[in-house]
N, C-alpha and C positions, 0 to 999 in steps of 0.2 A: 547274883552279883554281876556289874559289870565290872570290864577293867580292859584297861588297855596298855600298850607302851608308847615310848618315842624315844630315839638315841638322837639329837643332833648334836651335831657340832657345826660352830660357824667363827671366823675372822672376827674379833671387836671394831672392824673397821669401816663393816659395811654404814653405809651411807643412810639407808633406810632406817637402821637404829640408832641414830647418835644424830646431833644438832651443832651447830655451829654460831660464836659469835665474831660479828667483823661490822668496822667501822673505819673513820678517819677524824684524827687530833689536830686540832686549828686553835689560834689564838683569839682573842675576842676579836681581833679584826677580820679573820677567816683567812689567813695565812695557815698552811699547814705546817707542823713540828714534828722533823723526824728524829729521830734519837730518842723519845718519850718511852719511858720502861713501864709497859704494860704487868700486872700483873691479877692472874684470873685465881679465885679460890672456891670451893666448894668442899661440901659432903661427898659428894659422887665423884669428882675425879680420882682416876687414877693412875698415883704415883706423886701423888699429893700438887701444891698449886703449880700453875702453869705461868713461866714469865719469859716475855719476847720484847723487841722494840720495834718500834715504829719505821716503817722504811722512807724512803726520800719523798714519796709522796704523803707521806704523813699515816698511811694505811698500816692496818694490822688485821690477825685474823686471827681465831682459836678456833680449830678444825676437831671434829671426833668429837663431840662433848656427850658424856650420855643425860640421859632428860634428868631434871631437876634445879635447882635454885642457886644462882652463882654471883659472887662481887668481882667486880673489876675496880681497877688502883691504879691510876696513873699519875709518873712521877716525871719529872723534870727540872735538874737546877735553875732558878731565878724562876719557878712557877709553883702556883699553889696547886698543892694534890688533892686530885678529882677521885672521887668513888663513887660507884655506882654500883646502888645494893639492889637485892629484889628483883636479878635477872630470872626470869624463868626459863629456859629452854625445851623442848619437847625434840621428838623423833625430828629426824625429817624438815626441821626448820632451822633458819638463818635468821636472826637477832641484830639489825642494825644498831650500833649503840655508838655515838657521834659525839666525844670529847670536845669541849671549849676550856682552855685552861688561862687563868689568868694572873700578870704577872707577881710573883708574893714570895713568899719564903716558903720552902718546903714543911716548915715547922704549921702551916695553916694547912686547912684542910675539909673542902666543896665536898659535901655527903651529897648527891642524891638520890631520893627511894620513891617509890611507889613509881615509876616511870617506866615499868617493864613493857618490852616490844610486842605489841599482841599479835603484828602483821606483819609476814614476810615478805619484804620488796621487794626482792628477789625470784619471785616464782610465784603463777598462779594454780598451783597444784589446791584443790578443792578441798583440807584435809580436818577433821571435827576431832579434838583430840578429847579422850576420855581420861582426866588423871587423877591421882587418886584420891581427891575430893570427893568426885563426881562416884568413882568406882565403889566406894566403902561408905559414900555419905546421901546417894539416892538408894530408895529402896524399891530397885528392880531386881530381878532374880540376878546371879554372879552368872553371867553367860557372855558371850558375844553377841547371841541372839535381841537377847531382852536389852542390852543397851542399844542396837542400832534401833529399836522401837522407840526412843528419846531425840533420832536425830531428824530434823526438818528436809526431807526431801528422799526420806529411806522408806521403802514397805518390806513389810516383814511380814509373811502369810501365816502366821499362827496368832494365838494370846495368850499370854504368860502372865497368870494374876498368882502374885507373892513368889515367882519362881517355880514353881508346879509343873511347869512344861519345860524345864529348864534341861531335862535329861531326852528331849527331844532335838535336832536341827528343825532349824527354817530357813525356807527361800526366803532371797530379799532382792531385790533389785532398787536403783539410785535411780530418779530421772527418766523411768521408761527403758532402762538396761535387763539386758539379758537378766532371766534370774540364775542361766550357768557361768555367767561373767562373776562371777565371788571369788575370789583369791584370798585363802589363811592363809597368813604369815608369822611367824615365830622369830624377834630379832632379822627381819626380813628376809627368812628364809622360810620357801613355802611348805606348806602342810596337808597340800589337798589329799583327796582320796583320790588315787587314779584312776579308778574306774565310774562309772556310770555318764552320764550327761556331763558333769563340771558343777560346778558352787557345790558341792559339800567337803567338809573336814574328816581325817581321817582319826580324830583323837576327839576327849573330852579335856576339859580346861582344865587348871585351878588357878582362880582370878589372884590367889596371896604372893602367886609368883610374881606377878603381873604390876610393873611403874606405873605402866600407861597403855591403854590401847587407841592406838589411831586409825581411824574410820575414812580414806580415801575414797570421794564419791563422786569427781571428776578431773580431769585435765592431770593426769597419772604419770607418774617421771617414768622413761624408760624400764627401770628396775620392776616396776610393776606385771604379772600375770596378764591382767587382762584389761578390759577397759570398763567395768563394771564398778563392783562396789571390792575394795582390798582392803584388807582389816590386817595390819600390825599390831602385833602383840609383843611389847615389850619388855623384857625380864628387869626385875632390878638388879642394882649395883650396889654394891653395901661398900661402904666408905674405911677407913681403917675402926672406927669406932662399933662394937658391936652392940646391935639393937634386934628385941624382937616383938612381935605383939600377938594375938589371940585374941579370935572370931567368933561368935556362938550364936546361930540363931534356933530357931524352935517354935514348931506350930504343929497345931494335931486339931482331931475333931471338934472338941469342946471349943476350938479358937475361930470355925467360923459360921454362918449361918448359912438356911436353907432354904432353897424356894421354889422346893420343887415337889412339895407334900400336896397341893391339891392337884396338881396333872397325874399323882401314882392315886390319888383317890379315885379319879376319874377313869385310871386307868392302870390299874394293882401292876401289870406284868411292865409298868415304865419303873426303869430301875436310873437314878441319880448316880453322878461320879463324885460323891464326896473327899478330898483329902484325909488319910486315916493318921498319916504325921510324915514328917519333913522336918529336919535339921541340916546344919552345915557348921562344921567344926571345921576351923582352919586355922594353923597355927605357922608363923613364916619369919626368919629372922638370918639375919649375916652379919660378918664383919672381916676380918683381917685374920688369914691365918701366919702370913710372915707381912707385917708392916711394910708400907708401899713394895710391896713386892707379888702377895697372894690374897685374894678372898674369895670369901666362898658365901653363899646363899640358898637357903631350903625353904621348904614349905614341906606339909603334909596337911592333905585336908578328907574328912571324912563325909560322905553327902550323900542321903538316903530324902527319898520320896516314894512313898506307898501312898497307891490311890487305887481306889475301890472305882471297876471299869462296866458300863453298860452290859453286859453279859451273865450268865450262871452257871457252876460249874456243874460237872453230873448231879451231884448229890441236890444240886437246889439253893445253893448258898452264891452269894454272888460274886464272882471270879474279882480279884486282887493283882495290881499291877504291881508289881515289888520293884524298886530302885536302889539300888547301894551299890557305889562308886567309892572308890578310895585312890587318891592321889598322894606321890611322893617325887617328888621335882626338889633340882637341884643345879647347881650353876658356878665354876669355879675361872676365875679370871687373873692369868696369870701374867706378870708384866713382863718383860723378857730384855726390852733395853726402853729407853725412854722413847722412841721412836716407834716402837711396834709390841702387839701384844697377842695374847692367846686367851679364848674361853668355850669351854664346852657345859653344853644343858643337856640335863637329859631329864625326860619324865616315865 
């Protein structure tokens, strides 16, 4: 059995974990409007929707946002109210989103969707974001490993076919970077292992905890380790509503095949690494323990990989690589005034 711990705790404010939206309200002739009442809503906020107004320059901003999917609502008497659905935001990025309101009654009301910001104007930070599309709906092993092998300008010195290598690290380097230049991060707080050379983690994952993971492969905001490759891992936020879901995969012998029966014919004492079985149970779910006040969020995930390894043991039988790992993460965020907050993870 493997197993490990982790105690952290970190500020809900760091900047690394959380995204930001800001623009400017102008009328159709491009006059800016200040006094315009902004109002932002989501799932993920906390402490429920966020509303400000527009300053003299017509500017607004929503600071801290954690990653996921947000509408904005702008109001104005003698102007028709604008919305704008299908904001996505992630770690680490700025979302320009640039209001034109035109003259009407409040009672009217401009939707529009599908216009989410994909690129931050604001900052040429290099950064590939993994969300959880991408995490739970390609089938790469649940690693950090096996996902930066999806991204264009990453090596990763191992191979990971169906997850199999997944209870192993690998080097990676970005662009010709060090491969001790890797900085884990946890809600941007790091996690390396302090000893040896640098790029290794001192923990094993569980990806159910995990929003989003972001893959920083150049031009690295100060907050950053090193100048390599920095991988944030970002926990989720459970909104006041509680939701949870369950994982299950499953493969063993009979699931794959073999091609390495005429080399042991050739030569009886070559022995094949077949997979003997491998599963990943992971079950993850949060919500509201005191409404806009407390939530909390868990995971526990169960993850074994046995593979039969090029060797023999005394007796003649051929030696067995055993993997089983068990994870139990957990995350409580606590609001304290509307201005400032509190959360501790621990795994």
């Amino acid at each position: 059995m493997t197993a490990c711990c982790l105690f952290l705790a970190t500020t809900a404010r760091a900047q690394v974990q959380t995204g930001a939206i800001t623009g400017v309200v102008s009328d159709v002739s491009g006059a800016v409007l200040p006094g315009v009442t902004a109002t932002l809503s989501g799932d993920r906020l906390i402490g429920g929707d966020q509303v400000l107004v527009s300053d003299a320059a017509g500017a607004y901003r929503f600071a801290r946002l954690p990653p996921g999917d947000y509408r904005l609502r702008f109001e104005l008497t003698g102007f028709k109210v604008v919305e704008r659905a299908d904001i996505r935001i992630s770690a680490a990025f700025v979302a320009t989103i640039n209001a034109r309101m035109e003259v009407g009654g409040l009672e009217e009301t401009i939707t529009v969707t599908g216009a989410s910001p994909t690129v931050d104007v604001r900052s040429n930070v290099q950064q590939i974001v993994m969300s959880q599309e991408i995490l739970e709906g390609v089938p790469t092993g649940r690693d950090p490993w096996s996902l930066a092998k999806i991204i264009p300008g990453v090596q990763v010195a191992t191979y990971d076919v169906g997850g199999t290598q997944s209870m192993q690290q690998s080097s990676m380097s970005a662009r010709g970077s060090n491969t001790a230049d890797v900085s884990y991060m946890i809600d941007g707080a790091t996690v390396n292992w302090p000893g040896g050379g640098g790029g290794a983690t001192m923990i094993y994952y569980d990806q159910g905890m995990f929003e989003e993971v972001n893959y920083i492969t150049s031009a690295a905001p100060a907050e950053m380790l090193t100048g390599g490759v920095n991988i944030n891992m970002v926990t989720k936020v459970s909104g006041n509503q509680w939701r949870a879901n369950v994982r299950y995969t499953f493969a063993n012998d009979g699931l794959q095949a073999e091609n390495w029966a005429a080399a042991q014919a050739a030569r009886p004492s070559f022995l094949g690494n077949p997979t003997i079985r491998t599963y990943d149970f992971n079950a993850a779910g949060g919500g509201a323990l005191v409404r806009n006040r407390v939530w909390f969020n868990g995971t526990v995930r169960r993850w074994v990989v046995d593979k039969f390894v090029s060797n023999r043991n005394s007796d003649g039988t051929q030696a067995i690589d055993p993997n089983d790992l068990k994870n139990y993460s957990g995350k409580i965020v606590v609001q304290i005034t509307p201005k400032s907050g509190w959360n501790t993870t621990w795994g």
